[in-house]
N, C-alpha and C positions, 0 to 999 in steps of 0.2 A: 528558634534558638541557634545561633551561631556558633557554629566548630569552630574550638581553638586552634588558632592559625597551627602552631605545632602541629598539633592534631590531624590536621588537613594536610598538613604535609606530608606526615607521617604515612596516609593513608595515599599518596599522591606516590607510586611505586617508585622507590629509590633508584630503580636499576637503569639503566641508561638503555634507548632502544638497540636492536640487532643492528651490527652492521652493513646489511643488507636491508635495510626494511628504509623503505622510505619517507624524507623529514615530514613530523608532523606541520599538519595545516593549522595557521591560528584561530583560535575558535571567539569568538565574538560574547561580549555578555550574553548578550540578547539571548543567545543558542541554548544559554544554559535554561533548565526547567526553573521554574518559582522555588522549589525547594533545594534545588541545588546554589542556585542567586543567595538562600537566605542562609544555608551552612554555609557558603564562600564571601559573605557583607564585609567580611575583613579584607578581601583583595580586591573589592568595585574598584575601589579608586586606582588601583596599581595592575588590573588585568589587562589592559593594552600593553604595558610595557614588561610584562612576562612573554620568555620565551615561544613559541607554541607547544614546545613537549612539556614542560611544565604546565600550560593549559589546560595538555588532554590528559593529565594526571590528575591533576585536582579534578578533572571534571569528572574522570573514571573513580576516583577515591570518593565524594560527591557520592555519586550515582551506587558505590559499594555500599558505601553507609548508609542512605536510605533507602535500600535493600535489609538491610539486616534485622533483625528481633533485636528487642529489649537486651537479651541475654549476650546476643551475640556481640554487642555494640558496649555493653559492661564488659565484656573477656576483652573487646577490641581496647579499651581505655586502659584494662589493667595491664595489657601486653605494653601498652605505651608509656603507661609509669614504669614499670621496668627497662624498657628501651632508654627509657631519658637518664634514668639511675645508672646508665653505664659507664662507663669511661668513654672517649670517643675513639680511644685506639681499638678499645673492644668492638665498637659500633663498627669501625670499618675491617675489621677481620669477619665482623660478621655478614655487613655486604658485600666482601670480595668470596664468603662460602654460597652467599646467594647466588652470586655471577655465576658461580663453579656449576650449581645446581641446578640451575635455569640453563646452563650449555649442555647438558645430560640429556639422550635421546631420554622421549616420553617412557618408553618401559625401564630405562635405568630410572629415571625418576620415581614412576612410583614401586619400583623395588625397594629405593629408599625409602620412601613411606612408607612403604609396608613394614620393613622393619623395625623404622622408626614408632611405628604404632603397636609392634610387636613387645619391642624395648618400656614402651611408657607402662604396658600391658603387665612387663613381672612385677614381682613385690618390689618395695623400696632397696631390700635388704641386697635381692639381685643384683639390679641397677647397682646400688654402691661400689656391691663388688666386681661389676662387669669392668666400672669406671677404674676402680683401685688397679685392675691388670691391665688398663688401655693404661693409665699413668705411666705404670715401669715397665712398658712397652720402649723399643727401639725404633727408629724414626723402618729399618727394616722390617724388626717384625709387625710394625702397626702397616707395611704395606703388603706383608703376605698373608697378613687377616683381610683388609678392602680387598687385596687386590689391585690398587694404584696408587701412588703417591701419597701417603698422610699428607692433610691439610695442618699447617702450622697452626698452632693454639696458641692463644694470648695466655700470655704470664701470669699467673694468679698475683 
């Protein structure tokens, strides 16, 4: 069965390599496995004239997906109907918070998981209202709760 080109994109990591990290190499049909060939049947015809980093994205997103469970691979589609649902100005506030996130040494990062796991963790009732006092927050006081610069939120 074939991934929806979207799909495959989607899972084909948006973020642009490090600076420093050296350009990918192009990777060849052939290279890909049989099942990553048959999720990717929508780009045979157009895989030579894809970039290389675009290559080893689908071929790493590819390779995620059939990895994943049943379950996993339903959450991963319903994350994506939502994603499409967005506005595109939202979309790109939301990859320029991944950039942010992904430049965060390892332990700031999973500080933030952790309490972002923390966060999902209270009641609804919490959450609402943690949200309701980040609202009428000051672009100050939302940075002596972090600690650094609030990230600009898209306009409801």
């Amino acid at each position: 069965m074939a991934m929806d080109v979207s799909m495959a994109q989607a899972l084909a990591e948006p973020a642009s390599p490090p600076a420093s990290a050296a350009p990918a190499a192009p990777r060849t049909w052939q290279s890909l496995s049989p099942q990553q060939q048959q999720l990717l049947q929508n780009f045979q015809g157009k895989w030579d004239s894809l970039p290389a980093d675009k290559q080893q994205a689908l071929a790493r997103g590819s390779q995620r997906w059939i990895t994943m469970t049943p379950e996993q691979r339903s959450g991963a589609q319903e994350r994506f109907k939502q994603w499409r649902a967005l506005p595109p100005e939202q979309r790109q506030v939301l990859r320029q918070r991944w950039q942010q996130f992904k430049s965060l040494p390892p332990e700031q990062q999973q500080r933030v998981r952790d309490q972002f796991r923390r966060f999902k963790q209270m009641p609804p009732e919490r959450r609402q209202e943690l949200r309701r006092q980040w609202h009428q927050m000051n672009q100050e006081q939302r940075h002596n709760v972090i600690g650094r610069p609030a990230p600009r939120r898209y306009p409801h």
